[in-house]
C-alpha positions as a Markdown table, in Angstrom:
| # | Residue | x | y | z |
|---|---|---|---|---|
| 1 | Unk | 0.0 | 0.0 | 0.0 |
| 2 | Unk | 1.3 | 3.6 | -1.1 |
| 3 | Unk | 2.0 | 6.3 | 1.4 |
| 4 | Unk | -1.2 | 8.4 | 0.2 |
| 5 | Unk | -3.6 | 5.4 | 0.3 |
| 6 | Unk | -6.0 | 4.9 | 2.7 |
| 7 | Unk | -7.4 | 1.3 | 3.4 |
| 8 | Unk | -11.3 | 1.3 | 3.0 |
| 9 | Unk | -12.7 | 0.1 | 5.8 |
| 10 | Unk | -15.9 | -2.1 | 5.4 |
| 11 | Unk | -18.4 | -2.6 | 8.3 |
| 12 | Unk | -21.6 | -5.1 | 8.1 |
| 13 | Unk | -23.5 | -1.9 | 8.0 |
| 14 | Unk | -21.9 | -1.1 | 4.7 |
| 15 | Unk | -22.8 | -4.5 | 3.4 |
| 16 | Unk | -26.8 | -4.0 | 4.4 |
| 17 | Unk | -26.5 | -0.6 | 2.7 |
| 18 | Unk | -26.0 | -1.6 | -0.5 |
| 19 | Unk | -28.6 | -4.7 | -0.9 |
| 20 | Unk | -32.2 | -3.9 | -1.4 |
| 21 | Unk | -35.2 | -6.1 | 0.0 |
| 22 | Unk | -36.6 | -8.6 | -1.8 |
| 23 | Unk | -33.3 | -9.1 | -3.8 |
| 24 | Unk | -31.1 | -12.2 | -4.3 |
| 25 | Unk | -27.2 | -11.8 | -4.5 |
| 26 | Unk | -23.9 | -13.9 | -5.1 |
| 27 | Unk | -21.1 | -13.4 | -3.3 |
| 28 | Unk | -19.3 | -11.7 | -6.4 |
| 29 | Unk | -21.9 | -9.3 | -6.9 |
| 30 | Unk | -21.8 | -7.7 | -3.5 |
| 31 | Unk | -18.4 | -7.9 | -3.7 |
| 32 | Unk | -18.8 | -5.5 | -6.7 |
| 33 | Unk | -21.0 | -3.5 | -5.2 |
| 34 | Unk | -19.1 | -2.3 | -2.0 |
| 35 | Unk | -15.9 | -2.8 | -4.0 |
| 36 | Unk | -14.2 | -5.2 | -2.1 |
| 37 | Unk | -12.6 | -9.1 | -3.1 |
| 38 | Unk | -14.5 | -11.9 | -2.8 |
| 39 | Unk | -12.9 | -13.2 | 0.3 |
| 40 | Unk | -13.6 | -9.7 | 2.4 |
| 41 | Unk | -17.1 | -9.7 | 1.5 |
| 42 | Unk | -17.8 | -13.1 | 2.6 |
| 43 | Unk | -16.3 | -12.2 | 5.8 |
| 44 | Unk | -18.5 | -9.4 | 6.4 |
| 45 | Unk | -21.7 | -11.7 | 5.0 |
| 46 | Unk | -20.6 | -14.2 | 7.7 |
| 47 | Unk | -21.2 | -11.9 | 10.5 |
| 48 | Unk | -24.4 | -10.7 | 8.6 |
| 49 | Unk | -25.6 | -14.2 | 8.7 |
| 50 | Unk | -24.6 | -14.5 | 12.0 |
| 51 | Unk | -26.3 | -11.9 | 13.3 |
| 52 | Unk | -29.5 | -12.7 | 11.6 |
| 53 | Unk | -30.0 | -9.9 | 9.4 |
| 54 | Unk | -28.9 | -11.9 | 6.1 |
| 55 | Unk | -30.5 | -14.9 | 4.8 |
| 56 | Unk | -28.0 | -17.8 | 3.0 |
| 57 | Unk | -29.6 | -19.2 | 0.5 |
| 58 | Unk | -28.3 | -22.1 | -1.7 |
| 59 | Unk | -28.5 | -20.9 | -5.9 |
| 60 | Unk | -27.1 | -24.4 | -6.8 |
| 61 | Unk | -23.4 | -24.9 | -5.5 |
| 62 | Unk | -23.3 | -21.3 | -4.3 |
| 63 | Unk | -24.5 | -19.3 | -1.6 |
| 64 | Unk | -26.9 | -16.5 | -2.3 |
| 65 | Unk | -27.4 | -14.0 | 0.0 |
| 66 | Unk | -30.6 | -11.7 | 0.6 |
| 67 | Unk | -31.9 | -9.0 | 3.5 |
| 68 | Unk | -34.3 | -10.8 | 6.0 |
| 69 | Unk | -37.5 | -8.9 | 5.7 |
| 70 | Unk | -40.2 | -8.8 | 8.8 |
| 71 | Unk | -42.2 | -10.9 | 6.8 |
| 72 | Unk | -39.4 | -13.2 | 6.7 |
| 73 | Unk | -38.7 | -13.9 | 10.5 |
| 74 | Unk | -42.4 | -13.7 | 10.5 |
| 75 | Unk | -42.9 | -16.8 | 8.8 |
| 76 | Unk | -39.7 | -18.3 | 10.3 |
| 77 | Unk | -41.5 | -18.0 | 13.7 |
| 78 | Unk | -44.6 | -19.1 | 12.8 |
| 79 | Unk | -42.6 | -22.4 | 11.3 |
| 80 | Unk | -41.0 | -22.4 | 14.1 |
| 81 | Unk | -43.9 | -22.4 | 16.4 |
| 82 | Unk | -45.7 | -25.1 | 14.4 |
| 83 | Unk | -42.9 | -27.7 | 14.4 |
| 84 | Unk | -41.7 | -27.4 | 18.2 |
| 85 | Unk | -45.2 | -28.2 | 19.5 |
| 86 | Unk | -45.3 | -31.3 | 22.1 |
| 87 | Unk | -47.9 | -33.7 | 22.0 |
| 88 | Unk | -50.3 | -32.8 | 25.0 |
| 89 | Unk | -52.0 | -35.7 | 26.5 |
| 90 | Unk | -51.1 | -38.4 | 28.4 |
| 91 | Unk | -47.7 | -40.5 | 27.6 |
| 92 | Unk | -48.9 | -44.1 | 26.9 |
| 93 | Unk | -46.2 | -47.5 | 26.1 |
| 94 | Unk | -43.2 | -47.0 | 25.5 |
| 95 | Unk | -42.9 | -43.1 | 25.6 |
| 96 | Unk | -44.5 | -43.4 | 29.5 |
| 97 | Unk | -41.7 | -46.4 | 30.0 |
| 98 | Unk | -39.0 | -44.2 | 28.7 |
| 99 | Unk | -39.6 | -41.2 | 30.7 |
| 100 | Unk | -39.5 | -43.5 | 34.0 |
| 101 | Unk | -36.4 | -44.8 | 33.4 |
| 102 | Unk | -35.0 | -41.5 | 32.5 |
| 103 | Unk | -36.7 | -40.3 | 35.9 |
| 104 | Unk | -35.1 | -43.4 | 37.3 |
| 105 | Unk | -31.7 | -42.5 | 36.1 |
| 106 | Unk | -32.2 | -39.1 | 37.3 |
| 107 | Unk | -33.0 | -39.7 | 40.8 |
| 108 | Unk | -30.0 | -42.2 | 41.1 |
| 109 | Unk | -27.7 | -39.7 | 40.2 |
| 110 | Unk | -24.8 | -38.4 | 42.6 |
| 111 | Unk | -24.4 | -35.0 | 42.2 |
| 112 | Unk | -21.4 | -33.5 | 40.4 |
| 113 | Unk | -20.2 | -30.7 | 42.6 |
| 114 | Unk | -20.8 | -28.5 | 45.3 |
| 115 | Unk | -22.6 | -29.2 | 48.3 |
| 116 | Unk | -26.3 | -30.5 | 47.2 |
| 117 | Unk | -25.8 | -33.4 | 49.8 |
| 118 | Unk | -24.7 | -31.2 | 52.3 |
| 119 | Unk | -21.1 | -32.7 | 52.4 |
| 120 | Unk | -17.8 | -30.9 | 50.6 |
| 121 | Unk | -16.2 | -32.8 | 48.0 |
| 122 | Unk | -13.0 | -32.4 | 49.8 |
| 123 | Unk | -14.2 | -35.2 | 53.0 |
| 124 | Unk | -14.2 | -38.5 | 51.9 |
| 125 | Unk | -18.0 | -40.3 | 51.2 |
| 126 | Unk | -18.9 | -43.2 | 54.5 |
């Protein structure tokens, strides 16, 4: 780098600037856009991603990358909601055997650490 250059420095902010809603882009493309190499921008989509405010999507082989919209994490939470629902009612067969014996298992446990049977792991079990 030259004496008279100045580094550009690229935040996650800049990335969301320049993509619009509704949009799908390729890693090169938003590389073009901020004006940055491939490997910098998929840095900063990372930590997009990461914090939630990118979708990855998969365009055959390669990732594509879009702006989560509110109607996105809507949905996402209504999926969500829908798939994590546990049965209600009464556990019957082999479910009802299963959680015994994990209750069982439980119960027969000696406690790790600390002093939840009111001795000190330092004096010596009688």
């Amino acid at each position: 780098m030259a004496k008279g250059e100045q580094r550009l420095v690229i935040t996650p902010a800049k990335v969301l600037a320049c993509m619009t809603p509704d949009t799908t882009y390729t890693l090169v493309q938003i590389a073009r856009l901020i004006g940055i190499g491939p490997p910098e921008a998929q840095r900063m989509l990372s930590a997009c991603v990461a914090k939630g405010s990118v979708k990855e999507l998969r365009d055959g082989k390669r990732a594509a990358y879009r702006l989560r919209t509110d109607e996105d994490i809507r949905h996402e939470r209504e999926r969500a909601e829908r798939s994590n629902t546990l049965p209600q009612g009464v556990l019957q067969g082999y479910d009802a055997e299963h959680r015994r014996f994990r209750e069982m298992c439980m119960a027969s446990r000696r406690p790790l650490s600390g002093r939840a049977n009111g001795k000190d792991d330092s004096e010596p079990d009688e």
